[in-house]
Phi, psi and omega in degrees: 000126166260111189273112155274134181222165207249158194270076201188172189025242198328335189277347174251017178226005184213352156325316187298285194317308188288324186290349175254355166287299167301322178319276207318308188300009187016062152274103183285142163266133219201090192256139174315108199325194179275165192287128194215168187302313191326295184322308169292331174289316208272057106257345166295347196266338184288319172232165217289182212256043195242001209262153164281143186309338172280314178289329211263335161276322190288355169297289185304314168340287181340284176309316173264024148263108170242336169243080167220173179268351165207139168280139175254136190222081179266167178240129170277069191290309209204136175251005187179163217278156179056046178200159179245162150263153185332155179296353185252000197282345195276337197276347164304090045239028210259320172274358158269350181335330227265315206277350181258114177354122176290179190070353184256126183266146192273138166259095207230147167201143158309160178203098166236099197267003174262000162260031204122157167263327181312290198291354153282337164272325185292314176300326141328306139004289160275354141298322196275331179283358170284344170278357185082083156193131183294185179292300178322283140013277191301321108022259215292307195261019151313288198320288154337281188346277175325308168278009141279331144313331204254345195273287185312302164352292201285353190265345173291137202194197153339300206239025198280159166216125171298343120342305180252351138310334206261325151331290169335305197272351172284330172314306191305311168310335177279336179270107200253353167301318175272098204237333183299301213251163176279167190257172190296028210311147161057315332240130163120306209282012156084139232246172186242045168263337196237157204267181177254149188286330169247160197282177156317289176298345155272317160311304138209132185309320191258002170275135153320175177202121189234140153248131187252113174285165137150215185300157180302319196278018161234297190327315206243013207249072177340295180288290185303302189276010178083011228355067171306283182309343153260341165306316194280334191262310208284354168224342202237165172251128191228143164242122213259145162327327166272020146298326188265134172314156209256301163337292184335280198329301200286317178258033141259027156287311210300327198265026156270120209285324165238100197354170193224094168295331194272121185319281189290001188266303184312288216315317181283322195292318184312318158257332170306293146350305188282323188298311166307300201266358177264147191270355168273353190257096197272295193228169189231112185269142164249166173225097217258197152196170189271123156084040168275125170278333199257018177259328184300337178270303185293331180280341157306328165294292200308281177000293162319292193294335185272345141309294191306317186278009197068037192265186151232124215254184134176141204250125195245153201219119193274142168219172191293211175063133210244037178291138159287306192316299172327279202319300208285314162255016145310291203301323197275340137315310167301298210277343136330279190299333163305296177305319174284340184292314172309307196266315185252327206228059177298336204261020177242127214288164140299000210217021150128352204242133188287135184237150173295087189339308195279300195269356169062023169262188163275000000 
């Protein structure tokens, strides 16, 4: 049996658990290339236009999966106790129908972690019998699941590249004989529990060192961002949300009067927050998209907190429309004014206001 899955939202912060999930259950996964124009068109044409560019891609996903026997859509209520996933991620797959190959039947299960594990497994469970797979079955490749998942998790760090996790686990998949073990994601490249042993400034003294916050599924979305994040490694030393630890995350949490519920809105305001405040990180990019309701709140937060600090902040905001030029002389813009700043006008704000050399006040 052959599972289509589409390379888009969900697939870049969760793809390891369903791909070891499936692995154990010897389901082969058949995931959709990487994003090229077709793929954005025929999802602008599929989804409505009221949609944000990550459903409006995972729309085209959809669409270049054609030859497997069934598309997998799970809805992704909650990855972890007290928290939600985004508000469009719950409406998947009812809001995608439109967009899946006719003739290919859709494969969907909850996924809820604020009820438990018992009752995550069990909704799984019950999800295994449309597949031909026992309690047991299902059982072993919960399990799997989890340690493939824990495995990509701990190797992100300093040095992680999301590329060559993910290699790992496809490398791992071709092989469905070896079903125990987990693959090797990032290995080597230092864990994300753990600090890097040399500093920013150490690795190297004379590159900027930028941090680019948002969602994985914009950050790492190659085609859609314009390859921003390689634009940004070809002159900057860049540090990304799965650098920073999850301890990090959670007490740069603490000075919010209200919990944050939304999975990825904590992950980002939480390193970014950290990001703000380390003094080895000379500017900070956000990276958005048009019409995120939970971005419009959170980069207004981050936004706030990198006033205060005198950070140099800028926020970029992706839509289907694919010019460059704009994009190309922001960033080389930012990073020019970061850089003088850094080396001649430290003492000078960003945001206009002249500070005082000596006491660094206005």
């Amino acid at each position: 049996m052959k599972i289509g899955f589409p390379r888009a939202l969900f697939y870049f912060d969760y793809y390891p658990f369903w791909a070891g999930f499936f692995h154990r259950l010897n389901i082969e996964v058949v995931t959709s290339p990487a994003t090229h124009r077709q793929i954005m068109e025929q999802g602008l044409k599929k989804a409505s236009d009221e949609t944000c560019l990550p459903l409006k891609l995972l729309a085209g996903h959809i669409q270049a999966l054609s030859d497997v026997d069934a598309v997998f859509l799970p809805r992704m209520v909650s990855v972890e106790p007290d928290t939600y996933t985004c508000p469009k991620f719950l409406g998947i797959p009812e809001s995608l129908l439109s967009a899946v190959p006719s003739g290919i039947p859709v494969l969907t299960v909850v996924l809820n972690w604020r009820k438990g594990k018992r009752q995550v497994l069990k909704d799984l469970q019950v999800f295994g019998r449309q597949l031909g797979k026992n309690k047991a079955e299902i059982r072993e490749a919960f399990t799997l699941g989890q340690e493939w998942q824990k495995r990509f998790q701990d190797s992100m760090g300093a040095g992680w590249d999301f590329e060559e996790s993910i290699r790992e686990i496809e490398r791992a998949q071709k092989d469905l004989k070896d079903s125990t073990s987990p693959p090797e994601c990032g290995r080597g490249q230092g864990a994300r529990t753990s600090t890097s042993a040399v500093s920013l400034k150490e690795q190297n003294p004379d590159r900027l060192r930028i941090a680019l916050v948002g969602h994985s599924y914009l950050t790492q979305e190659s085609y859609a961002n314009l390859n921003l994040l390689g634009r940004l490694r070809e002159k900057t030393e860049v540090q990304l949300v799965q650098h920073v630890s999850q301890e990090d995350v959670e007490s740069h949490l603490l000075g919010l009067r209200k919990k944050l519920f939304w999975n990825h809105a904590k992950q980002i305001f939480g390193s970014g927050n950290k990001f703000v405040r380390d003094h080895e990180i000379d500017g900070i990019i956000y990276l958005s998209c048009f019409g995120c309701g939970t971005d419009s709140m959170v980069q207004e937060l981050l936004a706030w907190k990198a006033r205060e600090q005198h950070k140099p902040y800028m926020v970029v905001t992706l839509d289907e429309h694919s010019g460059e030029a704009g994009l190309v002389t922001r960033l080389e813009a930012f990073l020019d004014m970061v850089e003088r700043r850094r080396v001649h006008e430290g003492y000078v704000s960003t945001y206009g206001e002249r500070l005082d050399r000596d006491s660094n006040t206005l």
